[in-house]
Backbone as XML, in Angstrom:
<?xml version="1.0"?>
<chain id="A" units="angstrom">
  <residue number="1" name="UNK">
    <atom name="N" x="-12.773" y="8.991" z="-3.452"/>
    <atom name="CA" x="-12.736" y="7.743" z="-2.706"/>
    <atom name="C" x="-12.142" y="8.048" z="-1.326"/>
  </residue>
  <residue number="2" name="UNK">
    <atom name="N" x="-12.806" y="8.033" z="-0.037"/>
    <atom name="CA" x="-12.389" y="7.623" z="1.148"/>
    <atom name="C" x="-11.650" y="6.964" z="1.594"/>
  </residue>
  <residue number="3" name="UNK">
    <atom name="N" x="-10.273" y="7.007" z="2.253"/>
    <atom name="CA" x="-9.698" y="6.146" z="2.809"/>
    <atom name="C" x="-9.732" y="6.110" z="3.884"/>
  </residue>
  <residue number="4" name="UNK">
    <atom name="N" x="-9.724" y="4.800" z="4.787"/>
    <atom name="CA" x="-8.907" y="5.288" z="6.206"/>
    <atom name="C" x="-8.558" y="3.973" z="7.121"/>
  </residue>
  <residue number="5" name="UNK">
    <atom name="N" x="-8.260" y="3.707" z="7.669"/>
    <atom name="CA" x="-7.503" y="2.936" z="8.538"/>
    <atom name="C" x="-8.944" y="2.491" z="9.930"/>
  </residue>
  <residue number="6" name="UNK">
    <atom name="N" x="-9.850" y="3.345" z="9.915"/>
    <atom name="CA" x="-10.389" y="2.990" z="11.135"/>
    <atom name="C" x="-11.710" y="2.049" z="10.338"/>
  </residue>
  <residue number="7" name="UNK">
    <atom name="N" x="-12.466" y="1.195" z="10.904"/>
    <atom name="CA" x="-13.494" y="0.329" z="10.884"/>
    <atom name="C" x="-14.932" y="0.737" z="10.402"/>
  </residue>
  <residue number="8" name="UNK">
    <atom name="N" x="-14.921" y="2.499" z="11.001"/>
    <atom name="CA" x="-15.849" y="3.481" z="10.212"/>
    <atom name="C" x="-15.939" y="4.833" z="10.133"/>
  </residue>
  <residue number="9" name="UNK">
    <atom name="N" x="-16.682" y="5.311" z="9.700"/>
    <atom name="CA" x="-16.378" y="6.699" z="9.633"/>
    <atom name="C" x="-17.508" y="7.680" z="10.828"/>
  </residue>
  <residue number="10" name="UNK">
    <atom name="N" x="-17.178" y="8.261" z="11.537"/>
    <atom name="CA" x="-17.861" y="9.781" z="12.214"/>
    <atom name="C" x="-18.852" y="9.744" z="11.755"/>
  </residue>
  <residue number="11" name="UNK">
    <atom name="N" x="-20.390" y="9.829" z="11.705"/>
    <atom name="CA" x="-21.296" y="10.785" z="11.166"/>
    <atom name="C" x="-21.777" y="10.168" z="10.021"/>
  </residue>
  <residue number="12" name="UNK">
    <atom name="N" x="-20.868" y="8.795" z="9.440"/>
    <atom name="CA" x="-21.025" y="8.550" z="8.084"/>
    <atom name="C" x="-21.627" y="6.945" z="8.411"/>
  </residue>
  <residue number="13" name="UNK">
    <atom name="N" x="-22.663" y="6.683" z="7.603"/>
    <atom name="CA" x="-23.606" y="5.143" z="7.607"/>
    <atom name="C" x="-22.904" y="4.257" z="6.875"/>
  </residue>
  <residue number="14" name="UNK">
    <atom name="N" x="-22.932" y="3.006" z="7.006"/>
    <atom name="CA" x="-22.060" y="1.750" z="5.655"/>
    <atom name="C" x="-23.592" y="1.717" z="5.174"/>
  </residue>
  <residue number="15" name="UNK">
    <atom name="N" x="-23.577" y="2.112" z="4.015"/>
    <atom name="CA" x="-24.875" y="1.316" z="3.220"/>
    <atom name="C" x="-24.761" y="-0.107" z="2.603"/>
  </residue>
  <residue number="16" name="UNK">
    <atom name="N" x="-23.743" y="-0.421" z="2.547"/>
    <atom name="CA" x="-23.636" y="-1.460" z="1.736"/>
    <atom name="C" x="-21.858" y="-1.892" z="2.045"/>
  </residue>
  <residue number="17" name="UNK">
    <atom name="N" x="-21.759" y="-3.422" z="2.356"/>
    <atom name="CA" x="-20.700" y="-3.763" z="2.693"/>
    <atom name="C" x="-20.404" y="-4.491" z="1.448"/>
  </residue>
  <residue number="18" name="UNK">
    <atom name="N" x="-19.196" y="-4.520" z="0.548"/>
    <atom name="CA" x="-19.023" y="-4.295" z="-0.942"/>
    <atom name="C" x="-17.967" y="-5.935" z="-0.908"/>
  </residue>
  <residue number="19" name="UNK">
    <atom name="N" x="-17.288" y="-5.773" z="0.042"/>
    <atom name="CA" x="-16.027" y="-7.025" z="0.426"/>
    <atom name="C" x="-14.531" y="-6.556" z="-0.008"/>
  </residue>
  <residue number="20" name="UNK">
    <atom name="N" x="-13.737" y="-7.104" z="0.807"/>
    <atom name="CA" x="-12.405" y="-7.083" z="0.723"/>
    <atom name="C" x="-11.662" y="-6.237" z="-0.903"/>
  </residue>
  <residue number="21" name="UNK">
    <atom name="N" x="-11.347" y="-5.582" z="-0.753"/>
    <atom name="CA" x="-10.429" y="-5.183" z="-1.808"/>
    <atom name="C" x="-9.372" y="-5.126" z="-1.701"/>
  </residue>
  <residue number="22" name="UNK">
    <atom name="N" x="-7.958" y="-5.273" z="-2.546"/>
    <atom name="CA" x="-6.283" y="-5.531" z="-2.344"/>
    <atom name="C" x="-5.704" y="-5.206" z="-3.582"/>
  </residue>
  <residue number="23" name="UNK">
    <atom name="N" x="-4.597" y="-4.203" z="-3.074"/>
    <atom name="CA" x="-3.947" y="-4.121" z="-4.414"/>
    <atom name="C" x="-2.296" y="-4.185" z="-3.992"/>
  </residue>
  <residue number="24" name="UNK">
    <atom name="N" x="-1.380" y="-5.283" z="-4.737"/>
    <atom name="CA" x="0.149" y="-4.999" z="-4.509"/>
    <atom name="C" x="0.868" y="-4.461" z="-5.672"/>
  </residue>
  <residue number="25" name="UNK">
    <atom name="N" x="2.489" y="-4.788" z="-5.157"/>
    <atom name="CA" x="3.103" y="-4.297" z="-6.116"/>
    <atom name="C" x="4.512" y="-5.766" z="-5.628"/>
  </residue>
  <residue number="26" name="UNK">
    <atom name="N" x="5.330" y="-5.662" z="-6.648"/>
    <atom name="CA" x="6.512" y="-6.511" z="-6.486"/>
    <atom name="C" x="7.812" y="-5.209" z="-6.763"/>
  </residue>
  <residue number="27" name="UNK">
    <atom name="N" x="8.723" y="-5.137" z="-6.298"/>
    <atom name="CA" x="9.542" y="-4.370" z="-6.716"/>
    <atom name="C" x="11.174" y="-4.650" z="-5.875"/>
  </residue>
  <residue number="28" name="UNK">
    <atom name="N" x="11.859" y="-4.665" z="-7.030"/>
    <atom name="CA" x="12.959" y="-5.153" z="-6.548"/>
    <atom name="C" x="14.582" y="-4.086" z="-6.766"/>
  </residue>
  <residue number="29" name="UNK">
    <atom name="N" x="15.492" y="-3.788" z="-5.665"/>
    <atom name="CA" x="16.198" y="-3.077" z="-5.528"/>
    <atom name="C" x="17.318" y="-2.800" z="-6.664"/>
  </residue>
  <residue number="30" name="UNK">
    <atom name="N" x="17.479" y="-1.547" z="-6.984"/>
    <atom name="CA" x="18.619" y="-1.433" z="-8.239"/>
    <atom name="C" x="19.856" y="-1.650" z="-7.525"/>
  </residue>
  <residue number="31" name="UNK">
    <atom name="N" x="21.066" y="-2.084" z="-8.507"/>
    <atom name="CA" x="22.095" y="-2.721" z="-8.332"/>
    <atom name="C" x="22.702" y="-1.293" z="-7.769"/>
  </residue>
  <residue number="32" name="UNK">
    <atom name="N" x="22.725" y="-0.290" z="-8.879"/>
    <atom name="CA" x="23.592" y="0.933" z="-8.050"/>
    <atom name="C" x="23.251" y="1.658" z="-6.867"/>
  </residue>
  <residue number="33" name="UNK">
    <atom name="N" x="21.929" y="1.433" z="-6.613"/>
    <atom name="CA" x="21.529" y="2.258" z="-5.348"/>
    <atom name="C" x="21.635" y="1.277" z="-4.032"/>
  </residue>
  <residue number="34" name="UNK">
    <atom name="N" x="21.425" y="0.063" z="-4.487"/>
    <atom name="CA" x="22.065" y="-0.805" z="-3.167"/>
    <atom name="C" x="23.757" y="-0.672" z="-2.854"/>
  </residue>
  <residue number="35" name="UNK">
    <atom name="N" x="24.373" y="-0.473" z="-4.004"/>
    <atom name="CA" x="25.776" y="-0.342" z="-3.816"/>
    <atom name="C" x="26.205" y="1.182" z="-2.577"/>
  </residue>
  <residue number="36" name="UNK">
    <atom name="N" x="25.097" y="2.043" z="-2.993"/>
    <atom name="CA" x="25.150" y="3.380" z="-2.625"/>
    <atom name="C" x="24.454" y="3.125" z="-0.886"/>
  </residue>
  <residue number="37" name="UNK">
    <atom name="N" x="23.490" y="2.536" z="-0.715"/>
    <atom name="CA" x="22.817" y="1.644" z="0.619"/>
    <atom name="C" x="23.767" y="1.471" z="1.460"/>
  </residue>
  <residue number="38" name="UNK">
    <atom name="N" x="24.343" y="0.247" z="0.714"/>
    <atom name="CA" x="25.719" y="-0.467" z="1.301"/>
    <atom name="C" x="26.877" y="0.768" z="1.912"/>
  </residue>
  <residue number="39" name="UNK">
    <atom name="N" x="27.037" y="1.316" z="1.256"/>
    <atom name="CA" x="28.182" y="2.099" z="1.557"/>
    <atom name="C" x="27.017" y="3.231" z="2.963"/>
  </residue>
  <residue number="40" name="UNK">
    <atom name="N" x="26.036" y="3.951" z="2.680"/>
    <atom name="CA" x="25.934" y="4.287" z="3.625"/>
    <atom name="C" x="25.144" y="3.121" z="5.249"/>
  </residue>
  <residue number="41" name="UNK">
    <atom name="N" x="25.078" y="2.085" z="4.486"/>
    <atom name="CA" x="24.813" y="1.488" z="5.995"/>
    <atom name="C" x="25.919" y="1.418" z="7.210"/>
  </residue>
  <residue number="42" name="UNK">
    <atom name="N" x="27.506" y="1.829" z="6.439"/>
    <atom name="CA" x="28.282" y="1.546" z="6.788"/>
    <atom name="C" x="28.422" y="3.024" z="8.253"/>
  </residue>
  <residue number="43" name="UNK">
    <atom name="N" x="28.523" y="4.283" z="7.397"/>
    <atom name="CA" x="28.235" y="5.027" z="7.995"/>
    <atom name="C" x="26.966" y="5.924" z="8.478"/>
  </residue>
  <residue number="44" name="UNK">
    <atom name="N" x="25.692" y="4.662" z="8.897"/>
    <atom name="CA" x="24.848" y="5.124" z="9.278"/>
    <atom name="C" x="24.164" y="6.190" z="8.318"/>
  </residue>
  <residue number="45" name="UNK">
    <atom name="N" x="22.960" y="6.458" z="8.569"/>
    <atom name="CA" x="21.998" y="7.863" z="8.323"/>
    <atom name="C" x="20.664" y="7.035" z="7.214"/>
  </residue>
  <residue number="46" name="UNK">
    <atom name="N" x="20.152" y="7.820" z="6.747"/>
    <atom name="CA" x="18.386" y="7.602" z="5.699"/>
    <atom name="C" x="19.093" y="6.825" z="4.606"/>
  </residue>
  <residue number="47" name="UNK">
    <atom name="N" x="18.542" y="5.857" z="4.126"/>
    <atom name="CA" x="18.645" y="4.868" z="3.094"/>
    <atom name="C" x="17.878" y="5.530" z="1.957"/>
  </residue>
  <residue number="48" name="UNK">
    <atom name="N" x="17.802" y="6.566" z="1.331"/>
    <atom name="CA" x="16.942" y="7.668" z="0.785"/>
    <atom name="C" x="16.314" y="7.063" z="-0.575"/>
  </residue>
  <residue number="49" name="UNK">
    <atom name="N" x="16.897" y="6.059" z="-0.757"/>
    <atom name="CA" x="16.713" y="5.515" z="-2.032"/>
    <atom name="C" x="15.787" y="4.085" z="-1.707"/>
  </residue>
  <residue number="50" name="UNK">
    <atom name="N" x="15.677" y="3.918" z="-0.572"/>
    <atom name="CA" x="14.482" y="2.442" z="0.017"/>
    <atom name="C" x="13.611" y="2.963" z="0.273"/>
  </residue>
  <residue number="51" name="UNK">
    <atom name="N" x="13.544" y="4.402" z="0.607"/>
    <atom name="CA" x="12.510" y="5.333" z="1.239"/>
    <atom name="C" x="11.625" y="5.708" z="0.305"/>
  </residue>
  <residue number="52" name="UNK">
    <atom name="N" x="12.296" y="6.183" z="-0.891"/>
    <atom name="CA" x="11.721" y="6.392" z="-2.050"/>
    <atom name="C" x="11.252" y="5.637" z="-2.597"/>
  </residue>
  <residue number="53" name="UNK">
    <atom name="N" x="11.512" y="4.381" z="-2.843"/>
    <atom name="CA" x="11.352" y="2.595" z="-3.355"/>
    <atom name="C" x="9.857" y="2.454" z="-2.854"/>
  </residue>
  <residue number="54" name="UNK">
    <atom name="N" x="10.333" y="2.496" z="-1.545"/>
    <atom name="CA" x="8.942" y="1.854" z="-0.522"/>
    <atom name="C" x="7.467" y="2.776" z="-1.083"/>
  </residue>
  <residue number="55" name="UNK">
    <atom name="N" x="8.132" y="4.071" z="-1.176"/>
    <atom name="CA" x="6.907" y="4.794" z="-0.832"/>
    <atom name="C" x="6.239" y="5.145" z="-2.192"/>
  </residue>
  <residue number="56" name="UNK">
    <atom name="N" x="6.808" y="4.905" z="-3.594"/>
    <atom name="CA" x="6.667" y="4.547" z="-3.995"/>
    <atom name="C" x="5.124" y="3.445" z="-4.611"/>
  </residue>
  <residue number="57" name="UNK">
    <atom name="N" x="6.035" y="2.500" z="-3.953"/>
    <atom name="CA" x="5.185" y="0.997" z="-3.804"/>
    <atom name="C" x="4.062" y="1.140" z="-2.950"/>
  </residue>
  <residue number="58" name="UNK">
    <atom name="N" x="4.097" y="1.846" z="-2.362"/>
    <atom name="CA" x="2.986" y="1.895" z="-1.532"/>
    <atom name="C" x="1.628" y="2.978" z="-2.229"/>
  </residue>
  <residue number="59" name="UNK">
    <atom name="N" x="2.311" y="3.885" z="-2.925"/>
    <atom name="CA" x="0.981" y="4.113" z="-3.778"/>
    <atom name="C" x="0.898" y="3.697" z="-4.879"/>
  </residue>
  <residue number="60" name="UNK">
    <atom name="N" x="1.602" y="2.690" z="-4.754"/>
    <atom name="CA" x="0.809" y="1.997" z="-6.615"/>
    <atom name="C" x="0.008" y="1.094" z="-6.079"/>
  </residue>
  <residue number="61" name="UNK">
    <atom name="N" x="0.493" y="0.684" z="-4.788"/>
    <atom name="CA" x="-0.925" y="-0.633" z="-4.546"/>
    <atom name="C" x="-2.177" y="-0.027" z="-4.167"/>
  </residue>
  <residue number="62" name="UNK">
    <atom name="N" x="-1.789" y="0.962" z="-3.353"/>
    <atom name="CA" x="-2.926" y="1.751" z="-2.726"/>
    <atom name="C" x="-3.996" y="2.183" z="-3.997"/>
  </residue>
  <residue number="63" name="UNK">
    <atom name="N" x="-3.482" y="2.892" z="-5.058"/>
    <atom name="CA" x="-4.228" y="2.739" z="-6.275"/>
    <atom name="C" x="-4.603" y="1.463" z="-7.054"/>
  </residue>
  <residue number="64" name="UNK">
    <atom name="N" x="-4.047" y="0.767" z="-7.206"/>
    <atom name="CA" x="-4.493" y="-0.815" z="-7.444"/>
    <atom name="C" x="-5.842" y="-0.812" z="-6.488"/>
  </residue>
  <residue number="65" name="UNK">
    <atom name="N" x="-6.020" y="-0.948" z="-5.826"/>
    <atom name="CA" x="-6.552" y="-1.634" z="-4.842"/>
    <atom name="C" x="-7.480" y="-0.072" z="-4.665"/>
  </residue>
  <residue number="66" name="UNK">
    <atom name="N" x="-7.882" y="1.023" z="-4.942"/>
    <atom name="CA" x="-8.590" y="2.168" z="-5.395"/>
    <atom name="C" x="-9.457" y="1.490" z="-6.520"/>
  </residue>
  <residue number="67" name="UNK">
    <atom name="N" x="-8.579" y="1.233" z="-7.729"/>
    <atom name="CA" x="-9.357" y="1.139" z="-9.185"/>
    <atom name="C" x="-10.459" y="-0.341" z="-8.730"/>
  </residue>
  <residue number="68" name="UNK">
    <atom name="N" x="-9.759" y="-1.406" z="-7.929"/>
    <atom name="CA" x="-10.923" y="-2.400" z="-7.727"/>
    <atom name="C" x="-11.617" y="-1.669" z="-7.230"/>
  </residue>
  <residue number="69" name="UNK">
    <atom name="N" x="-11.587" y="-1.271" z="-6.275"/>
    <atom name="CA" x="-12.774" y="-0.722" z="-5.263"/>
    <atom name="C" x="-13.948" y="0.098" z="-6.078"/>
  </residue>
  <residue number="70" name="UNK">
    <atom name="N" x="-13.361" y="1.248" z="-6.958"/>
    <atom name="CA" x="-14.249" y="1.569" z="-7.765"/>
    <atom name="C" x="-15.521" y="0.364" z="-8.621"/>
  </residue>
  <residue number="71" name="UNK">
    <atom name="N" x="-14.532" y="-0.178" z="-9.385"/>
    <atom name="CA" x="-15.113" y="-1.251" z="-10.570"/>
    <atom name="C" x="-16.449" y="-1.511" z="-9.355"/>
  </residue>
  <residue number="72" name="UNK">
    <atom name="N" x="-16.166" y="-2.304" z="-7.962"/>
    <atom name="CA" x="-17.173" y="-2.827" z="-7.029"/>
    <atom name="C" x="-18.703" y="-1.488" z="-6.898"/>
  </residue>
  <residue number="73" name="UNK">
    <atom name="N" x="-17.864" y="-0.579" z="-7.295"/>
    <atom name="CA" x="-18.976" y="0.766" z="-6.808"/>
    <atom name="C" x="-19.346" y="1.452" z="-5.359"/>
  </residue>
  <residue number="74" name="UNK">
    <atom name="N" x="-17.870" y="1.288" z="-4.807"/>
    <atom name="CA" x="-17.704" y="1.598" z="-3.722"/>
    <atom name="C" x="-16.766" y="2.970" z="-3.391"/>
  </residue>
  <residue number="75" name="UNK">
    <atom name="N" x="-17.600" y="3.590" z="-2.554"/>
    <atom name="CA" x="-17.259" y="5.307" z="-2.536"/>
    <atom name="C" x="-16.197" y="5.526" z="-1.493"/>
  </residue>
  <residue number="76" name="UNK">
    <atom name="N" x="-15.839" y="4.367" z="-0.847"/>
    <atom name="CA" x="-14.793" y="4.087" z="0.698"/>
    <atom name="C" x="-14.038" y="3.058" z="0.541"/>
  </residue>
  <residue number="77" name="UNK">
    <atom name="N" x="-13.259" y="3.263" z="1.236"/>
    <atom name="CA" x="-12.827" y="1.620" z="1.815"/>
    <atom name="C" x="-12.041" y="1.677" z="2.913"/>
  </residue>
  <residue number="78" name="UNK">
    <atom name="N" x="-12.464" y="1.218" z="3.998"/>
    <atom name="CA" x="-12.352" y="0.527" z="5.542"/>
    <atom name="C" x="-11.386" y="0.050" z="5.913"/>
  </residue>
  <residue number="79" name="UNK">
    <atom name="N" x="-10.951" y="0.121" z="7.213"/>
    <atom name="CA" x="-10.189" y="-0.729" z="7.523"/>
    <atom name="C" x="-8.827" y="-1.153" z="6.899"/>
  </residue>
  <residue number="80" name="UNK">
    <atom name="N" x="-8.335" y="-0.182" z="6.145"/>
    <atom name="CA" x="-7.088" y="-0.220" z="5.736"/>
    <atom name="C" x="-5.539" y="-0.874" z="6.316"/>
  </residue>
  <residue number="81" name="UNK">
    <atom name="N" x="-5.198" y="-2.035" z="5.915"/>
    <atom name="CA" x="-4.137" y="-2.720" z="6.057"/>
    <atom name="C" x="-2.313" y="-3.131" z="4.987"/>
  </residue>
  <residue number="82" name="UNK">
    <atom name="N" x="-1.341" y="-2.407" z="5.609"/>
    <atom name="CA" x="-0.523" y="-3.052" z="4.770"/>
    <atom name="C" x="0.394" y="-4.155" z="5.191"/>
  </residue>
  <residue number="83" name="UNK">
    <atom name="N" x="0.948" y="-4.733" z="4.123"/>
    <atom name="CA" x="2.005" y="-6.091" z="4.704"/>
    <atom name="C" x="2.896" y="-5.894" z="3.614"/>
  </residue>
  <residue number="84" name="UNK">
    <atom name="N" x="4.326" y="-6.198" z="4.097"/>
    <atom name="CA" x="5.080" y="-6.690" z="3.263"/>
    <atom name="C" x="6.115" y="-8.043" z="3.354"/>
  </residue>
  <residue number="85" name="UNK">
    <atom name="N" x="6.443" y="-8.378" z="2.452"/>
    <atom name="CA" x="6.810" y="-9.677" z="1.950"/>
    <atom name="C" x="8.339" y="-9.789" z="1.580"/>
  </residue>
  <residue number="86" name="UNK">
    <atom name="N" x="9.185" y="-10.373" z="1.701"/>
    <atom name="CA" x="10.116" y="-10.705" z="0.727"/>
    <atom name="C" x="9.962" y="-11.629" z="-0.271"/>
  </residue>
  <residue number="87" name="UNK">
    <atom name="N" x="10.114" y="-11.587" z="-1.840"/>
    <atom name="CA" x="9.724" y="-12.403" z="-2.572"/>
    <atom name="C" x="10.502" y="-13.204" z="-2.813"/>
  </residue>
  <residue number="88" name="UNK">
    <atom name="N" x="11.930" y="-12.632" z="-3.114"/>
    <atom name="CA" x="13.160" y="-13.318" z="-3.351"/>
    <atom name="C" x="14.335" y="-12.032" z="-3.018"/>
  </residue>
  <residue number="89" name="UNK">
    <atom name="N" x="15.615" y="-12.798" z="-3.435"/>
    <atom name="CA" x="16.486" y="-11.978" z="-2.330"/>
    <atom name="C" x="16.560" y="-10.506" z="-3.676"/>
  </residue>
  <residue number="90" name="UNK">
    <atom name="N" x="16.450" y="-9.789" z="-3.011"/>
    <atom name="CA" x="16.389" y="-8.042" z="-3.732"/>
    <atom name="C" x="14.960" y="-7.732" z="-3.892"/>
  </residue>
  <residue number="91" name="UNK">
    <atom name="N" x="13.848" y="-8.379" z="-3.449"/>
    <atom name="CA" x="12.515" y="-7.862" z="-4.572"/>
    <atom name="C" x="11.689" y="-8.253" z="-3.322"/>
  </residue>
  <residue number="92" name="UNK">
    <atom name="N" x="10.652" y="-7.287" z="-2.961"/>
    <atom name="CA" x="9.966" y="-7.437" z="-1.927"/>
    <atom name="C" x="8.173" y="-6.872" z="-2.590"/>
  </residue>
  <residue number="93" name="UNK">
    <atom name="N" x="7.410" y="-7.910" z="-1.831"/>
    <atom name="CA" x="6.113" y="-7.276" z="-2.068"/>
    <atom name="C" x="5.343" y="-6.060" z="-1.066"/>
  </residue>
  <residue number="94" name="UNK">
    <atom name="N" x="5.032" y="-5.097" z="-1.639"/>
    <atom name="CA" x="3.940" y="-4.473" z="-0.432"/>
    <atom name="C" x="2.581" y="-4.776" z="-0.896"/>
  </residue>
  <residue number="95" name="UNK">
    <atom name="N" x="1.609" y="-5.370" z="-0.109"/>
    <atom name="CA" x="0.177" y="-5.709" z="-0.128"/>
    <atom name="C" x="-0.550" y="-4.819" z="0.288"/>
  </residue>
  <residue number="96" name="UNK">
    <atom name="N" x="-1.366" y="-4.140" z="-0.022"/>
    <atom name="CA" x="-2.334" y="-3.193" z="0.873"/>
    <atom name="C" x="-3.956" y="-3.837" z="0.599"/>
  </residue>
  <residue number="97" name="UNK">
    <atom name="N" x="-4.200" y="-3.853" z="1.820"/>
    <atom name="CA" x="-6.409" y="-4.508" z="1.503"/>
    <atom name="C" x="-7.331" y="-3.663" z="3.076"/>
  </residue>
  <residue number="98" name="UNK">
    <atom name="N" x="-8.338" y="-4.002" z="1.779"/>
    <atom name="CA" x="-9.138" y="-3.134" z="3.272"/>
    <atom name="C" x="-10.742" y="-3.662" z="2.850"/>
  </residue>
  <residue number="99" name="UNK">
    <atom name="N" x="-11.906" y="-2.975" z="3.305"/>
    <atom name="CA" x="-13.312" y="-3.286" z="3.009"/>
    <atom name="C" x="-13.487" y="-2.344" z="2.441"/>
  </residue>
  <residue number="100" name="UNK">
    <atom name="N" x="-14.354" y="-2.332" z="0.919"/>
    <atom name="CA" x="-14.743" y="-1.666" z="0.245"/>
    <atom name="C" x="-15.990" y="-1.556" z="0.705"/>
  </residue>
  <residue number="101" name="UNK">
    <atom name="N" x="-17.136" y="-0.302" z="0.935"/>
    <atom name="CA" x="-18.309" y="-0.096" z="1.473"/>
    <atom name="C" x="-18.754" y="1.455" z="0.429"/>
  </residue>
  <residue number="102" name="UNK">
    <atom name="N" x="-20.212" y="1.416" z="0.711"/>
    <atom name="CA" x="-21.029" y="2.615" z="-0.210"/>
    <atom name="C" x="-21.144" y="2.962" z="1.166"/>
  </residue>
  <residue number="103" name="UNK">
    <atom name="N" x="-20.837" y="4.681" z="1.460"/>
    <atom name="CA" x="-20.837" y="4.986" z="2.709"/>
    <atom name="C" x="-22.453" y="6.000" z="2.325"/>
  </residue>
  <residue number="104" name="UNK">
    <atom name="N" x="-22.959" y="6.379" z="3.391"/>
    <atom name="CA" x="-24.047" y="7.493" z="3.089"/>
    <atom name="C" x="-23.903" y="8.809" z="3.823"/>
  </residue>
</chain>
């Protein structure tokens, strides 16, 4: 499966424009590693444990949002977008969507 961020590909045809595909995730911060956050927000440096969280989250949607694209029968998907959300206080969503297309 193709990914990419741009509208189309080099060299490559859309045969077929398939529609929107999206996959998130919800995920919300552990009590001890925010405690551990906290203490280093104090003295500055990488939050190593949001970093990990995030990135994380970001390929489970990205696969979410893979497995639709498949089911559609689509060999790409376009135009790649993420967002995130706060859901409630500790737990944030990342959204990822893009256009699913049969490229040639």
């Amino acid at each position: 499966m193709l990914l990419t961020t741009l509208e189309y590909v080099p060299g490559k045809t859309i045969n077929k424009h398939l529609g929107l595909v999206q996959g998130s995730t919800v995920r919300a911060k552990h009590a001890g590693k925010d405690i551990m956050a906290g203490i280093k927000n104090i003295f500055g440096g990488e939050l190593k444990a949001y970093t990990e969280l995030l990135q994380e989250s970001r390929e489970e949607a990205i696969e979410r949002m893979k497995e639709q694209a498949q089911a559609t029968g689509a060999n790409a998907i376009l135009n790649i977008r993420f967002s995130t959300s706060s859901i409630t206080q500790g737990a944030a969503e990342i959204y990822t969507y893009g256009t699913a297309v049969i490229l040639e």
